[in-house]
N, C-alpha and C positions, 0 to 999 in steps of 0.2 A: 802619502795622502790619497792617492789613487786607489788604494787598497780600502783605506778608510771611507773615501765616498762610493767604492761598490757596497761595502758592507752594509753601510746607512740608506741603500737604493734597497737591497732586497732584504734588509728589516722592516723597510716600509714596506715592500709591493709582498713580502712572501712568497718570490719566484722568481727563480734565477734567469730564465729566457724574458720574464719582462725589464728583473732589474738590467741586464746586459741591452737592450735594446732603447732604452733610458740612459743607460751611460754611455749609447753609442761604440759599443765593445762585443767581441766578438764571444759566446758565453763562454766559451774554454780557458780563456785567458779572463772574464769575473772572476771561473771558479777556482783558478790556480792562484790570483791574487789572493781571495779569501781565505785559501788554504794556508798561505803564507804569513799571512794576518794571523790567523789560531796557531801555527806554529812558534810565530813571534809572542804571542800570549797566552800560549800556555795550553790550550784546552779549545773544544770544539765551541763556537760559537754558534752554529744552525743544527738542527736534527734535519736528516733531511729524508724522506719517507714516500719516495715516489711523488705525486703530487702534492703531496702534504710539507710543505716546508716551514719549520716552526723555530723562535729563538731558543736556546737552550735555556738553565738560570743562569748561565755563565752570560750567554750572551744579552739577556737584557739587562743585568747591572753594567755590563760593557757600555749599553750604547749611548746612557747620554755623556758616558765620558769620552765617549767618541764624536758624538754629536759637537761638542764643546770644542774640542780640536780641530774639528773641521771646522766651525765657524770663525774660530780664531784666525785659524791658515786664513781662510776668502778674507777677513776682516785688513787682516795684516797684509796681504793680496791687494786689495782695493787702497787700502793707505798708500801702501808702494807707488802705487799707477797714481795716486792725486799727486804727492810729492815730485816727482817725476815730472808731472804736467805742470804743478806749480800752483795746485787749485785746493793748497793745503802750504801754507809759511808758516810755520812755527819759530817764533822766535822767544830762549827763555832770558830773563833779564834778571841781572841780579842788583838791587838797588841796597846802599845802605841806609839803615835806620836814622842816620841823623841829617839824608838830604831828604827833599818832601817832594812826594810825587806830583803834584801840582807842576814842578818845573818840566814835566815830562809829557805831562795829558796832549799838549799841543801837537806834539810832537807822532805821540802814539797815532793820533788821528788822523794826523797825515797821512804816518803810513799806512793807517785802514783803508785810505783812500787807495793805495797805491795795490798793495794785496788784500784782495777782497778775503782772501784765507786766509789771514793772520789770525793766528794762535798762539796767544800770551800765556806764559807762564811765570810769573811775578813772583821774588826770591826775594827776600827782607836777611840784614844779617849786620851784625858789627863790622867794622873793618878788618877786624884778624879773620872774618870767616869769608869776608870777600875772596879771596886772593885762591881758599881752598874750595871753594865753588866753581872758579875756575878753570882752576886745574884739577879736579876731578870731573869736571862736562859736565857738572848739573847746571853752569850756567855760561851761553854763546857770548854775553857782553855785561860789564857790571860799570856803572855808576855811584860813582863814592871820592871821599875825600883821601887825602895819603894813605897807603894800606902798611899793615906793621909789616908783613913779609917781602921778603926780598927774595925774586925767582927771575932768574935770568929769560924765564921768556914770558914774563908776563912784559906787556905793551902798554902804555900808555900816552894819552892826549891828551893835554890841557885844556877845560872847556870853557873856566872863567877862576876868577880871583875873588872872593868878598869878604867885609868886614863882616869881626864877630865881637860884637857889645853886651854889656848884661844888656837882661832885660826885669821887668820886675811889674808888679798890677798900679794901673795908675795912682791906687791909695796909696802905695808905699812910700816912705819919706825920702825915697830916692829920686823919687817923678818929679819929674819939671827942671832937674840941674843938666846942664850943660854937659857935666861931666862927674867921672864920681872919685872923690879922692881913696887911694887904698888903703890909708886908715879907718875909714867909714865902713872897712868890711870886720873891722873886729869886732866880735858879740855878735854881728851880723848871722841868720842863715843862709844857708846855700844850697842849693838844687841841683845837684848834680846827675846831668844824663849820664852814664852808664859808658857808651858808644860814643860821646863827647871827643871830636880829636884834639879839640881845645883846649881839655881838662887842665892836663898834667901842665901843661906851659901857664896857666891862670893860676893853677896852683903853686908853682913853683915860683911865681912874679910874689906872689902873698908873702911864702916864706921869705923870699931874699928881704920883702921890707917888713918882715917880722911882726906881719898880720895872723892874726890864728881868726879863724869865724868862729861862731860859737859852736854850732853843727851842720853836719852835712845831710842832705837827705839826700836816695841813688834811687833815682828813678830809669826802669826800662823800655819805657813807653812815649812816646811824642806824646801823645795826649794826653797821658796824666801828668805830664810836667807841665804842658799848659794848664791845666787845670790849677795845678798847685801854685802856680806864678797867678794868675788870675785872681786866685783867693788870698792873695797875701802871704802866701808861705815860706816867702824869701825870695833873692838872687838868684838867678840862672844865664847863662850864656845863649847866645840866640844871633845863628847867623845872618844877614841880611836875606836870604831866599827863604828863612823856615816861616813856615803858617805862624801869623800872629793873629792878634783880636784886638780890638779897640780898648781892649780891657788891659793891655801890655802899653808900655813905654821900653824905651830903650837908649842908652847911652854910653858913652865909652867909659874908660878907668884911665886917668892922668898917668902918663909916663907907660903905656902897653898900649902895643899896635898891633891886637891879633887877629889875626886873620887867618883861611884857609883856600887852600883851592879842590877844585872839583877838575875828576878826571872822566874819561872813557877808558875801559881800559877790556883787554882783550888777548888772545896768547897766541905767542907768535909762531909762525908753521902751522895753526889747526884752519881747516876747512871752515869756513864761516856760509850761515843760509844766503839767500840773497834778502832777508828780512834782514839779517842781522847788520848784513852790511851797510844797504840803503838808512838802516837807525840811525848808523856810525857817524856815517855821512851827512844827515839830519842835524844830529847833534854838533858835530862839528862845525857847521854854516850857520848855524845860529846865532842869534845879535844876543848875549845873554846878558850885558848888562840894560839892554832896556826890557829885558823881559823881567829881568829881576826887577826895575823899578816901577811896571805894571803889575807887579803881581798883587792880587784882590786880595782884601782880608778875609779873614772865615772866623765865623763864629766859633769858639773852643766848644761851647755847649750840645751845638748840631751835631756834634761829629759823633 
């Protein structure tokens, strides 16, 4: 790099006694670096002609690619030093699609409070993709429900328990019962999230009592499933923390108590930021069943 900002000093000044007195160097040892630089690439970079010191063609398509490297070096140079000092927390998070970030916002703003540098970088993903976000370091901590993989150093902490009931638009002729019997799902539609870790157990409650629905539809998006619940489109599962709208109802199914839990979860032996940590630790102290029974409704529409 040293070599690289003599070159980029006397492409600017066009003289080797200014550039070396600019980079605080002694000019015998600019012009040895320089030399060492065109050796390393190839071809002479300066014509140099007594007082006349000029770029070659070689040397001016050289320099903003040199220019760019050097700026990178300082850039990646200055990252370093904030990191270091702490005046840069990056923490990336990896959150699954079927818990709702709402449970989190409170939390996130804490710690803004806490590192004025916090730098989020926000990971959406199924549960099979959790596990391998982690263990490939695209993501410091993930939030999600049971993960399908099984990796002896992924970590986890239990952060709460909640019930998961259909849910359905309050016109549906399921709104207003107490409870729904599993015969009422034959002929019935169904809304299935994609990411759902519910599915397969709601599913397989049906078959054992010899329910078939009429059809399935697979949604991979929270908010189009709200949408499609809202408008009438059928049955969907719906945990106690996810965004709902006054437009939803919800209630259990006679004889199935399903539920899910939510974890923190993290890989054992890696270095963790002091964001990532302090989150850990956040999330962990947290009251969540009264957060879950404060949580506001949200309009489906707004979103």
């Amino acid at each position: 790099m040293h070599q690289v900002r003599y070159f980029l000093a006397v492409a600017r000044l066009l003289n080797f006694t200014r550039a070396a007195e600019e980079c605080n160097v002694a000019q015998p040892s600019l012009t040895r670096a320089i030399k060492q630089l065109e050796e390393e690439l190839g071809d002479d970079l300066f014509r140099r002609e007594r007082n006349l010191t000029h770029l070659t063609e070689f040397g001016r398509r050289m320099t903003p690619f040199l220019q760019q490297c050097y700026d990178s070096a300082a850039a990646a140079k200055s990252l370093a030093s904030s990191l270091r000092k702490g005046a840069v927390a990056p923490l990336a998070l990896a959150i699954s699609h079927s818990v709702s970030l709402s449970l989190l916002v409170s939390h996130l703003t804490e710690l803004s409070r806490a590192f004025e540098g916090l730098e989020l970088r926000l990971l959406r993903g199924a549960r099979d993709d959790i596990a391998g976000q982690l263990r490939k370091g695209e993501a410091d901590i993930a939030v999600a429900g049971p993960l399908l993989e099984s990796w002896d150093r992924l970590e986890s902490w239990p952060l709460f328990t909640e019930r998961v009931h259909v849910a359905v638009s309050t016109t549906h002729r399921f709104a207003g019962r107490n409870a729904i019997d599993p015969r009422d799902f034959a002929g019935e539609r169904l809304i299935v999230r994609t990411y759902c870790e519910a599915t397969e157990e709601f599913g397989d409650f049906l078959k054992s009592r010899h329910v078939c629905p009429k059809v399935s539809h697979e949604i991979a998006s929270e908010h189009d499933y709200l949408l499609l619940l809202e408008a009438g489109l059928g049955a969907g599962l719906m945990p106690e923390s996810a965004v709902r709208s006054n437009g939803l109802a919800c209630m259990p199914v006679r004889g199935l108590d399903l539920s899910r839990r939510i974890s923190v979860y993290a890989v054992a032996g890696r270095q963790r930021s002091a964001a990532a940590s302090t989150f850990m630790k956040l999330l962990r102290a947290a009251d969540w069943p009264t957060q879950i029974r404060k949580a506001p409704l949200s309009r489906v529409d707004a979103a």
